[in-house]
C-alpha positions as CSV (number, residue, x, y, z in Angstrom):
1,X,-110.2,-32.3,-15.4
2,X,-107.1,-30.9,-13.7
3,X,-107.8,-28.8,-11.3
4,X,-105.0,-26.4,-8.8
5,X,-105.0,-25.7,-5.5
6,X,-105.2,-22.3,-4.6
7,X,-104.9,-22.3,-0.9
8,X,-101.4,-22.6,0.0
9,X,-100.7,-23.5,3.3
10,X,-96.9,-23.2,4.8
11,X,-96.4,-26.4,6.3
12,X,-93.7,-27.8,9.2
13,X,-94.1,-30.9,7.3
14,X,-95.2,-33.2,4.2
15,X,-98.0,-31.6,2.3
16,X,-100.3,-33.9,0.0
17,X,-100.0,-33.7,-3.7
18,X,-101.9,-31.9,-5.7
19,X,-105.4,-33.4,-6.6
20,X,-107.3,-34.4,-10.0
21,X,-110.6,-33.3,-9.5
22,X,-113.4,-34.4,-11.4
23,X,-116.1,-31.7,-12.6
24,X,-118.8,-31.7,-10.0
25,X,-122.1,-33.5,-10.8
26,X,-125.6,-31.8,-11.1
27,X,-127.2,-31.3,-7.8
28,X,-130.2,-34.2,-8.7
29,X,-127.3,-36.6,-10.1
30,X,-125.1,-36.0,-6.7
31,X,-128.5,-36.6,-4.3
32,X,-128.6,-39.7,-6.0
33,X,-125.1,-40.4,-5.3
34,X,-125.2,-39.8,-1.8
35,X,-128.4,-41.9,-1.6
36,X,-126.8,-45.0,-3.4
37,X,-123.5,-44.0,-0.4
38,X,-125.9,-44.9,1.8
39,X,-126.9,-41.2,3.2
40,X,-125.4,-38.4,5.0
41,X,-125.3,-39.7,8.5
42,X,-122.7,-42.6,7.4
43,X,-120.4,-40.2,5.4
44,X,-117.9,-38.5,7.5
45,X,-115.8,-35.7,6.5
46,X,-113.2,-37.4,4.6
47,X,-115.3,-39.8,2.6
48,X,-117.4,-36.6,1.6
49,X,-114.6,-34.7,0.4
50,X,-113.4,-37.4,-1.6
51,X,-116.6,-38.2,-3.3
52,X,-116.1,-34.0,-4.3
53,X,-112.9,-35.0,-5.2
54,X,-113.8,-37.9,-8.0
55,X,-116.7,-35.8,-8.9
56,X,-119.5,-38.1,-7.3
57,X,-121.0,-35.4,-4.6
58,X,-121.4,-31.4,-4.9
59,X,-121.3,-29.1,-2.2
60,X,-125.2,-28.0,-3.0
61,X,-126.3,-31.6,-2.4
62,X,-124.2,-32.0,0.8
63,X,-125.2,-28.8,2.3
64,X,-128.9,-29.6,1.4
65,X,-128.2,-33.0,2.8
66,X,-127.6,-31.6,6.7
67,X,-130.1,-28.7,6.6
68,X,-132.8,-31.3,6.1
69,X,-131.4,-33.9,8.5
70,X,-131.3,-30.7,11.1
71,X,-134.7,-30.1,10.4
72,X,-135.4,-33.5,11.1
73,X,-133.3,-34.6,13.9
74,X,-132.9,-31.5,15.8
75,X,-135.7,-28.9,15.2
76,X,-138.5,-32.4,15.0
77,X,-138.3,-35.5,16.1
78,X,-135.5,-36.5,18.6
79,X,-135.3,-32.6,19.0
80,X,-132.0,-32.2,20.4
81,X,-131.6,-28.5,20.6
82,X,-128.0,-29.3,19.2
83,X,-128.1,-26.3,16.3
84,X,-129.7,-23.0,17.5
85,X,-129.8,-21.8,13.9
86,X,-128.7,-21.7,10.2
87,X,-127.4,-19.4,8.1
88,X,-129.7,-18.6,5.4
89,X,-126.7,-18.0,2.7
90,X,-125.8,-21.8,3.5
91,X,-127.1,-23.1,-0.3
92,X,-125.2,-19.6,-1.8
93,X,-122.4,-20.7,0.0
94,X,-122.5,-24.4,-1.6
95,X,-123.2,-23.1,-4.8
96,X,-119.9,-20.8,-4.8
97,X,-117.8,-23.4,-4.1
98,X,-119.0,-25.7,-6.7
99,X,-119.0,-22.7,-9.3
100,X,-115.1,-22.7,-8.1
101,X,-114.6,-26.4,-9.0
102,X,-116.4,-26.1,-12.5
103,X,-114.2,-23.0,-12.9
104,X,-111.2,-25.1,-11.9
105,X,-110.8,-24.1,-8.1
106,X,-109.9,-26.4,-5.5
107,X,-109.2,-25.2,-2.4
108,X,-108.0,-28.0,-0.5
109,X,-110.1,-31.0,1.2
110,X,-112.2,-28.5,2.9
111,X,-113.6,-26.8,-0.1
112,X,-117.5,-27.3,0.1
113,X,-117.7,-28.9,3.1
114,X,-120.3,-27.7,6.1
115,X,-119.5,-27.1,9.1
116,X,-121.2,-26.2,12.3
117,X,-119.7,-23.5,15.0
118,X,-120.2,-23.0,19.0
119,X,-122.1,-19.7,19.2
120,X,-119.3,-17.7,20.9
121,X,-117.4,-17.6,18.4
122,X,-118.0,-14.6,15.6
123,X,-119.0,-15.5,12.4
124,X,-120.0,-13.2,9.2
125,X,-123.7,-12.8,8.6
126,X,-127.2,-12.1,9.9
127,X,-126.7,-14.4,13.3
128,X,-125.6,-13.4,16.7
129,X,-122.9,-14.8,18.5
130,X,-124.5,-15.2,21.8
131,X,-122.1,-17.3,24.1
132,X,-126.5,-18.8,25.2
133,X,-127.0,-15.4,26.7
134,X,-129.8,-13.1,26.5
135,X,-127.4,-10.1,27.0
136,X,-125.8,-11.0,23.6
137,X,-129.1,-11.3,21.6
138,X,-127.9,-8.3,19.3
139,X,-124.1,-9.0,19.1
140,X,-124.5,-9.1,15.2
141,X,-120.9,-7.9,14.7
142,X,-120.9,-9.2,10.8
143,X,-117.4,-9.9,11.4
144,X,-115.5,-13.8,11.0
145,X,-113.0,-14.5,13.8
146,X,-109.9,-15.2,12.1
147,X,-110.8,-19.3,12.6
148,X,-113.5,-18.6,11.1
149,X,-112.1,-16.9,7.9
150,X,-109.5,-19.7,7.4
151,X,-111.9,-22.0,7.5
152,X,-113.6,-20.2,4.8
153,X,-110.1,-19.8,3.1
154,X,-110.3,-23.3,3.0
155,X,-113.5,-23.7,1.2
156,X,-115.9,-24.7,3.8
157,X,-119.3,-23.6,4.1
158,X,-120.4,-22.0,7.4
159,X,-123.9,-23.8,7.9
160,X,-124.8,-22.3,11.5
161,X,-124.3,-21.9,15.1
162,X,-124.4,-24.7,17.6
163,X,-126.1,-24.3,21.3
164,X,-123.3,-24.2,24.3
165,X,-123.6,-24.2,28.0
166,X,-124.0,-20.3,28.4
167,X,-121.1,-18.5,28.7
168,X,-119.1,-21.4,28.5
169,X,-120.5,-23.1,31.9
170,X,-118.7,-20.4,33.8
171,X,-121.9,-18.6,35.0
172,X,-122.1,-20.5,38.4
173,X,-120.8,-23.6,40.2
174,X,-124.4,-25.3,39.8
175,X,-124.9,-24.9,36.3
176,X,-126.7,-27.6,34.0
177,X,-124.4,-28.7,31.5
178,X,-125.5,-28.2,28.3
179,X,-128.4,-25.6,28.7
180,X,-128.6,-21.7,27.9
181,X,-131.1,-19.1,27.8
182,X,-130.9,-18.4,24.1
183,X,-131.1,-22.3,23.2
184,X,-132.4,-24.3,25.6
185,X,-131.1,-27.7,26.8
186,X,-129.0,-29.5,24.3
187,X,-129.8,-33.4,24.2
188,X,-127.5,-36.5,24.2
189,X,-128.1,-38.8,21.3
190,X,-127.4,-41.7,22.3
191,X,-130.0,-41.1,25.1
192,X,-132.0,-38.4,25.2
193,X,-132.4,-37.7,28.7
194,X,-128.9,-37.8,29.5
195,X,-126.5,-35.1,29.6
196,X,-123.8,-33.6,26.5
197,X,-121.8,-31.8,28.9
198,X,-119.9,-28.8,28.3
199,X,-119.4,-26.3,27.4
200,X,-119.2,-27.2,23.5
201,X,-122.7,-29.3,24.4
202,X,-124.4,-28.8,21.0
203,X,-120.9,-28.9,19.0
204,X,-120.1,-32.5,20.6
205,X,-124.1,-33.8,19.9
206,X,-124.0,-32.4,16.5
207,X,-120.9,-34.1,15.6
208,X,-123.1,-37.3,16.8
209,X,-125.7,-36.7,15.3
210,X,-124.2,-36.1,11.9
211,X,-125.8,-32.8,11.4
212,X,-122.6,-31.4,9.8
213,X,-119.7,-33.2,8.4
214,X,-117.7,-31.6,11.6
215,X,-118.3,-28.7,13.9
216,X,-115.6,-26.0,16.1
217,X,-115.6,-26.8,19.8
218,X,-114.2,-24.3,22.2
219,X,-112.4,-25.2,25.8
220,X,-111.0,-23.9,28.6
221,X,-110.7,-26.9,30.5
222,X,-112.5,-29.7,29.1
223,X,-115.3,-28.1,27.2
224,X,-114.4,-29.7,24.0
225,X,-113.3,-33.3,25.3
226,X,-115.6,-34.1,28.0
227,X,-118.4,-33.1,25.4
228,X,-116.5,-35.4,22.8
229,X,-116.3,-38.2,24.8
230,X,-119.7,-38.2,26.4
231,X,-121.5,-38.2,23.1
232,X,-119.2,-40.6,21.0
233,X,-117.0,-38.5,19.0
234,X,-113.5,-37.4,18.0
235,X,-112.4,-33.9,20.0
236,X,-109.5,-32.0,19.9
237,X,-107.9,-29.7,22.0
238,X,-105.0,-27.9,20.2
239,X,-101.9,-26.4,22.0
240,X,-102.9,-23.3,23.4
241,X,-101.9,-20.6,20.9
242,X,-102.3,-22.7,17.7
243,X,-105.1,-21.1,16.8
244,X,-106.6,-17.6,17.2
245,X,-108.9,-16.8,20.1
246,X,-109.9,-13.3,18.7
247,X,-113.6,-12.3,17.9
248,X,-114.3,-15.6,20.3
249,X,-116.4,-14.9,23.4
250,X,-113.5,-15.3,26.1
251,X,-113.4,-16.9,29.5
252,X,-109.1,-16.8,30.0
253,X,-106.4,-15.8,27.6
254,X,-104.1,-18.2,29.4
255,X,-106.4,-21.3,28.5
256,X,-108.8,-20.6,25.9
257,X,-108.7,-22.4,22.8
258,X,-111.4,-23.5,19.6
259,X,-110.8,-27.1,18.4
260,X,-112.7,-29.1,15.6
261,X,-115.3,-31.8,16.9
262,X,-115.8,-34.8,14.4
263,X,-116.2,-38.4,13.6
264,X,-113.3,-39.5,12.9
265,X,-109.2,-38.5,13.8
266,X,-109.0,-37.8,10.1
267,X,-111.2,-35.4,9.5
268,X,-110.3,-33.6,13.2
269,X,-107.0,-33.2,11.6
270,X,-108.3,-31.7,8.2
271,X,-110.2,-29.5,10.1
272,X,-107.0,-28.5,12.3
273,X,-105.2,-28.2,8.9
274,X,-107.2,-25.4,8.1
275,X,-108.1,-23.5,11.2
276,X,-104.4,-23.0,13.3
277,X,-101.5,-20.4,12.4
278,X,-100.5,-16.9,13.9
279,X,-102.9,-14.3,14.3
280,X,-100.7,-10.9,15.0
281,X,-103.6,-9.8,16.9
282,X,-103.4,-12.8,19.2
283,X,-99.8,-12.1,20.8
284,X,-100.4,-16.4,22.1
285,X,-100.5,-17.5,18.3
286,X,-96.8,-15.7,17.6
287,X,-95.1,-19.5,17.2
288,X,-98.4,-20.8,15.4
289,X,-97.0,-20.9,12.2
290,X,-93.7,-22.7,13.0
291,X,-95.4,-25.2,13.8
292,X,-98.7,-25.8,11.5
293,X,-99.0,-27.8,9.1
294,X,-101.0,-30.6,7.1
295,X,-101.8,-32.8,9.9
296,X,-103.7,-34.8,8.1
297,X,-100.3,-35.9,6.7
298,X,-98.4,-39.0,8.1
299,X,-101.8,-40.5,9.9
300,X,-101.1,-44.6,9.9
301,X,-101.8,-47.5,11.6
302,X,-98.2,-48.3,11.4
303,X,-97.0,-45.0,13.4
304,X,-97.8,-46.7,17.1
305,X,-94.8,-49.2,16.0
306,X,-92.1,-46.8,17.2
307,X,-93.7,-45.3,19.8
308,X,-93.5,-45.2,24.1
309,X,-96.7,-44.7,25.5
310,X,-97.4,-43.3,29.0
311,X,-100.5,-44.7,30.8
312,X,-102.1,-42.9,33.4
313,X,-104.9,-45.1,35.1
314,X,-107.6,-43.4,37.3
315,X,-108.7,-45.7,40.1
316,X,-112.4,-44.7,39.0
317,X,-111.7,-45.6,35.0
318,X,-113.6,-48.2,33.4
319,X,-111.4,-51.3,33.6
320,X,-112.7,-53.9,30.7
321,X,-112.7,-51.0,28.1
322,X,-109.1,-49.3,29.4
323,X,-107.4,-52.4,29.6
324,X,-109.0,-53.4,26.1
325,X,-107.5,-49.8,25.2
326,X,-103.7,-50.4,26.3
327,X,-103.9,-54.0,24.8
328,X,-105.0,-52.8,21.0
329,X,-102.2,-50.1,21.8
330,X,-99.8,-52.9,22.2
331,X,-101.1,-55.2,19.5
332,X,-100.2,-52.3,17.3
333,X,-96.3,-52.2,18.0
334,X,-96.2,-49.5,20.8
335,X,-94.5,-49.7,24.3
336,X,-96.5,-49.1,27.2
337,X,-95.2,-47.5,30.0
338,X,-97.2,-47.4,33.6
339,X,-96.8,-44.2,34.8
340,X,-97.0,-42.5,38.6
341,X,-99.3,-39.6,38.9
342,X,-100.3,-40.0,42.5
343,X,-98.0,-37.4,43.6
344,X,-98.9,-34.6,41.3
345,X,-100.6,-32.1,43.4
346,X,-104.1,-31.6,41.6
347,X,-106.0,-29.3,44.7
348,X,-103.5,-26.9,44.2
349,X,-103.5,-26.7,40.5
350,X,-107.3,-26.3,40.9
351,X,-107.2,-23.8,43.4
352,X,-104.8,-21.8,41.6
353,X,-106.5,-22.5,37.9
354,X,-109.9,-21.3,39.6
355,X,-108.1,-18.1,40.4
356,X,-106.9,-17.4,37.3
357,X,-110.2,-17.9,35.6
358,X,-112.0,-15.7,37.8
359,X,-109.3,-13.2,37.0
360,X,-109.3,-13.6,33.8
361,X,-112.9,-13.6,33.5
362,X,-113.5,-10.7,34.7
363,X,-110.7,-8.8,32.6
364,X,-111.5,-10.5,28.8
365,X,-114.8,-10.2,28.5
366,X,-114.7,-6.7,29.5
367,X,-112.1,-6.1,26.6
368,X,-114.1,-8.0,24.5
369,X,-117.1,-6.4,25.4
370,X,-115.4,-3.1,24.8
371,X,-114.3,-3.8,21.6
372,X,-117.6,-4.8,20.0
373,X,-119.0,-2.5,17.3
374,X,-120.3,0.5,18.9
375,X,-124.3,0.0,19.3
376,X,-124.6,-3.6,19.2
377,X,-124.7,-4.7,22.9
378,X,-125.2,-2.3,25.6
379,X,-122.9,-4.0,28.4
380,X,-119.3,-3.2,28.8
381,X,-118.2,-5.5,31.6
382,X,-119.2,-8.6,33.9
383,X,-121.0,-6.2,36.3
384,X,-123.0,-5.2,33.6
385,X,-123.7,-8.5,32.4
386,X,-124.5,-9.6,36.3
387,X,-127.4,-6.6,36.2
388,X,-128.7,-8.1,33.3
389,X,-129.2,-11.6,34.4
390,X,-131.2,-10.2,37.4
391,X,-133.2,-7.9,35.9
392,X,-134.1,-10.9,33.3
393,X,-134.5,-13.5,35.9
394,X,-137.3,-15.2,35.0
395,X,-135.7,-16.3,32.1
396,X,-131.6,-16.2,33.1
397,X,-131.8,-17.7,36.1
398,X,-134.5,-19.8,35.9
399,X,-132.9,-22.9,36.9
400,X,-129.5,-21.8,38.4
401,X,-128.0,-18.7,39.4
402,X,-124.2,-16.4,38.9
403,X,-122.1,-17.5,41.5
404,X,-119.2,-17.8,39.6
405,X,-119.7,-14.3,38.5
406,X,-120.6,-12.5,41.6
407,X,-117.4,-14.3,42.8
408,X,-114.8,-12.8,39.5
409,X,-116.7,-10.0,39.5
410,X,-114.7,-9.4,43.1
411,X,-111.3,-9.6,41.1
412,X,-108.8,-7.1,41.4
413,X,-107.3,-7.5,38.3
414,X,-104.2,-8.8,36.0
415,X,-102.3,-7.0,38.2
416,X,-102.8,-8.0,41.5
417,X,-100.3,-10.4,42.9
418,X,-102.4,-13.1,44.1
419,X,-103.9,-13.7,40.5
420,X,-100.0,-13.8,39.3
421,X,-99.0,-16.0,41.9
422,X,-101.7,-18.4,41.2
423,X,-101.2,-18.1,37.5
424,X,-97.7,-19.4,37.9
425,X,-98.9,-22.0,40.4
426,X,-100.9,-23.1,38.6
427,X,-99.4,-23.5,35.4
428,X,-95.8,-24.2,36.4
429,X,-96.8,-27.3,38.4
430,X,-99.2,-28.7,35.9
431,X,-96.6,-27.9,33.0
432,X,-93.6,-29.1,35.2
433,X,-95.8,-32.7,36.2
434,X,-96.5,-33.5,32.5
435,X,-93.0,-32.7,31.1
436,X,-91.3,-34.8,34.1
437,X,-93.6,-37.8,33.1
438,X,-92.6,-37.4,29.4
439,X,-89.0,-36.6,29.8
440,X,-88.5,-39.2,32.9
441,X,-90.4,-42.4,31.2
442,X,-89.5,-40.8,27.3
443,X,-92.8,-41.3,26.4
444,X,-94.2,-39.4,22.9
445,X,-97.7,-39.2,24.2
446,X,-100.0,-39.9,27.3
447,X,-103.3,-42.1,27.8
448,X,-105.9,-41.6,29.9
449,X,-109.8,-42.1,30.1
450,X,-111.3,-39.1,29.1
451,X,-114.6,-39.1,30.8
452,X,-117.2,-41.0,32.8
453,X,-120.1,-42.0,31.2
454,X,-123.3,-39.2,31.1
455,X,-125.3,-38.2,33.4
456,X,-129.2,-37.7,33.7
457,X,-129.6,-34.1,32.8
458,X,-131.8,-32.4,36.0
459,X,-132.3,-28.6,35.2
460,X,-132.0,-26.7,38.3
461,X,-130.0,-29.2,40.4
462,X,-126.3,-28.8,38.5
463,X,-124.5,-31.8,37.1
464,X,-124.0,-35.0,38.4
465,X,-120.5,-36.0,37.1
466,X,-119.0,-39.5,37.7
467,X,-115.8,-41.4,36.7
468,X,-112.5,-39.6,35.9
469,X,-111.9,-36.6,33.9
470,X,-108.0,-36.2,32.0
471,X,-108.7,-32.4,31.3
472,X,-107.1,-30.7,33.5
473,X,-103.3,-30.9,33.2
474,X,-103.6,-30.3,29.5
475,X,-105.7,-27.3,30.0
476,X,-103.8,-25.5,32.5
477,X,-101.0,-26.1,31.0
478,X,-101.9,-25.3,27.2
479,X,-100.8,-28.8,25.9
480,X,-102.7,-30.7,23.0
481,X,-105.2,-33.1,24.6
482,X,-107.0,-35.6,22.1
483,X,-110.1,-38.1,22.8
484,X,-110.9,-40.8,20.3
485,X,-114.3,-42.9,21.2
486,X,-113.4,-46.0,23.3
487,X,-116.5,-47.7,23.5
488,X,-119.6,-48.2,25.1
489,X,-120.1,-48.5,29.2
490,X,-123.7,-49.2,30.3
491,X,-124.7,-48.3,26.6
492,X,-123.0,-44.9,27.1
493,X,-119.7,-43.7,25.5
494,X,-116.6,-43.3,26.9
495,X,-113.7,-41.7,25.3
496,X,-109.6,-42.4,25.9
497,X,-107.1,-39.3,25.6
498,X,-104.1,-38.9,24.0
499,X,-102.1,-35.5,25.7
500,X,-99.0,-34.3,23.8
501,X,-96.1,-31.9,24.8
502,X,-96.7,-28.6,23.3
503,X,-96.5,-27.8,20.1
504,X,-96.9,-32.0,19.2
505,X,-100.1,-32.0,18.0
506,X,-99.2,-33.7,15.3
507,X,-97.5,-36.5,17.0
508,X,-100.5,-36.8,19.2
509,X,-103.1,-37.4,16.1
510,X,-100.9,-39.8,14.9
511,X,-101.2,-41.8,18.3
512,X,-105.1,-41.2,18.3
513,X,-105.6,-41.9,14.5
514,X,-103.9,-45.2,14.8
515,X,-105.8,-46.3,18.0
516,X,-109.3,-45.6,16.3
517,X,-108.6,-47.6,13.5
518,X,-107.6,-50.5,15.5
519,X,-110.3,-50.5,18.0
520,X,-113.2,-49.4,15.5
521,X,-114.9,-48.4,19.1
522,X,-117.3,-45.5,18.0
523,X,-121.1,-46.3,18.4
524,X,-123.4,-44.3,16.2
525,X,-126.1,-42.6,18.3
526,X,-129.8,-44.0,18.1
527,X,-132.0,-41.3,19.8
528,X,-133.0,-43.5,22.8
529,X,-135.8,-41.9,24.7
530,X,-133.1,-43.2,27.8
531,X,-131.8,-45.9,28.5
532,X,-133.6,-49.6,29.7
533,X,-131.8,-49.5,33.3
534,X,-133.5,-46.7,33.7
């Protein structure tokens, strides 16, 4: 049966053809189907939109599919706290979209596929978006951010929220990783005592765990990539202003950013597909639709063959799986280039980037705050949020305290000078040492190691991070930052980055797609109590 795509997405370049699409099965028929595919967990994204596509799957059975492996995996046995809850219209939602198909809708590659979201960002419906705070317990705003209602645009069914490090692991300096009040501690599946990181902690072990068939990370600086590499999976951080930030629970409007979480490049760029373009509420987003398009487009093995890639190597990286890396980046065609970042002056970008979020901090929640629906949440700005968290005690700050808040709290505002001059600190000499090293060495795209390996997670005593961390420069400077799954170190994953100029996301999933079908490096979890060294 010919069906038509009624999502029409402007595009900066090629844009698939339109698809045949086969009347959807009965719901027993496509359980069946995705018994003899060999179950949920080994069916990314991708492969289940296509078996929607030639008619083999239905959304009902999919959806049905990850509420029961949720119930299984996260709420009983390895119970990894990944998914605080889910919506209770998921099955509705399914059913809609295959009413669509058998009506002859087709939304894109999207259409009927779940997805999980970090709870700070809004979404439509009975559930709060909490950022893991108490204070937040009613912020019920029954409103979708606008990430959210593309995503819906694009046929996807919202199945629930994910747990996060509360508020975004900005609370204090000696935070657990991974933990909040409203969610608990979020578990790493490949071994359960160790450590998701942050802050999109139950976004990057959900991906993992294949509890949805992808979920939306958000970062500020590295809270979708060190999560993404430290439990295995595909992360992406867009260009800053690719997609909207509004009805999302802010830290800084200079760095803030939601990015899809998945198993594969492919599906990471699906998801992108759907979720960027201009929001004329979000003034950052203004060039988003010059440059958005189908980024699933264009992904081959054959695109390394006329590329220059810049290589970054921390003296703390993992040698065997780095060099293994650059040398299945040169067996595909590209050009590897060395590159010289010891003079790049990283304590002062930190100093002036820790400035700015303080600032900023303090400032954007306040508005956001401010601008929820009148009688939801009680607390209009950090100060208010601070009172909270010690007149709840016993359960806020439990095992760690608000440093980091008493300290923005102390801001003087957007205004004040020294916040300016550390914004442009901050971000000119990040922005100016990552353009000089693509302009200098003409390079398309940079490689680094994302991550070191996870860390045993000790409530109360903060996190014990080890190895090297490629976050930063992107972040403060707004660039797109990429980590594909490298391998396995000690039994623990270890992802490799691919950071773009701005705006070249696309060019950067290209890089990233090609490597991960080369190396074949990703390691499905297998819910280890911990591992035998220890």
């Amino acid at each position: 049966m010919k069906l038509k795509f009624i999502l029409a997405l402007s595009c900066a370049f090629a844009q698939p053809a339109v698809a045949s699409v086969a009347m959807p099965p009965s719901t027993v028929q496509a359980k069946v189907n995705l018994a003899k595919a060999g179950s949920i967990e080994n069916l990314d994204l991708s492969q289940l939109a296509d078996g929607i596509d030639d008619g083999a799957f239905n959304s009902e059975a999919i959806t049905a599919a990850y509420l029961a492996r949720i119930a299984a995996i996260d709420d009983s046995g390895p119970m990894l706290n990944a998914v605080l809850a889910t919506f209770p219209d998921a099955i509705d939602q399914a059913r809609a979209m295959d009413a669509e198909l058998r009506a002859g809708i087709y939304r894109g590659p999207m259409h009927g596929i779940p997805i999980l979201v970090k709870d700070n960002v809004e979404v439509a419906g009975p559930l709060p978006t909490t950022a893991g705070s108490l204070a937040l317990a009613g912020n019920v705003t029954n409103r979708d951010a606008p990430l959210i209602a593309r995503l819906r645009a694009a046929g996807a069914v919202i199945l629930g929220k994910t747990n996060l490090s509360e508020w975004a692991n900005i609370r204090s300096d000696n935070s657990t990783s991974g933990w909040s009040a409203v969610g608990g501690l979020t578990k790493n599946p490949h071994a359960l005592d160790r450590n998701t990181c942050g802050s999109s902690s139950g976004s990057g072990a959900a991906a993992a765990a294949a509890l949805a068939a992808g979920t939306i990370g958000t970062e500020t600086d590295g809270s979708i990539t060190c999560p993404a590499g430290v439990n295995g999976v595909v992360g992406f951080k867009p260009t800053v202003g690719l997609v909207s930030r509004r009805f999302v629970v802010p830290i800084s409007h200079s760095q803030d950013t939601a990015g899809p979480m998945t198993r594969s490049v492919r599906d990471a760029a699906i998801m992108l597909t759907a979720i960027a373009g201009s929001d004329p509420q979000d003034t950052a987003t203004a060039d988003a639709d010059r440059w958005r398009g189908n980024y699933a487009a264009g992904l081959s093995v054959g695109s390394l063959k006329a590329m220059r890639i810049g290589v970054i190597r921390a003296p703390d990286a993992d040698a065997a799986l780095f060099d293994a890396a650059i040398a299945t980046l040169k067996d595909g065609g590209a050009e590897v280039i060395l590159l010289d970042a010891s003079k790049i002056n990283r304590q002062k970008i930190g100093e002036g980037e820790y400035k700015v979020l303080l600032a900023e901090l303090k400032a954007d929640l306040a508005s956001y705050l401010q601008g929820l629906p009148d009688g939801l949440v009680p607390h209009k700005t950090l100060a208010d949020i601070i009172a909270f968290n010690k007149a709840n005690a016993n359960t806020e700050l439990q095992y760690f305290g608000q440093d980091t808040f008493d300290t923005a709290d102390k801001e003087k505002g957007l205004y004040d000078p020294a916040y300016l001059e550390a914004l442009a600190t901050s971000r000119g000499l990040a922005t100016n040492a990552l353009n000089q090293m693509f302009a200098s060495n003409k390079v398309d795209v940079i490689i680094a190691q994302t991550n070191g390996a996870a860390w045993v997670s000790t409530l109360g005593k903060g996190d014990a991070f080890s190895g090297p961390s490629a976050s930063q420069l992107p972040a403060v400077a707004g660039f797109p930052h990429l980590t594909v799954p490298m391998g396995l170190s000690d039994g623990l994953p270890i992802g490799l980055s691919f950071i773009g100029p701005k705006w070249h996301d696309h060019a950067v999933l290209k890089a990233g797609f090609a490597y991960e079908q080369l190396s074949k490096a990703r390691v499905a979890p297998e819910f280890r109590i911990h591992l035998e060294s220890n």
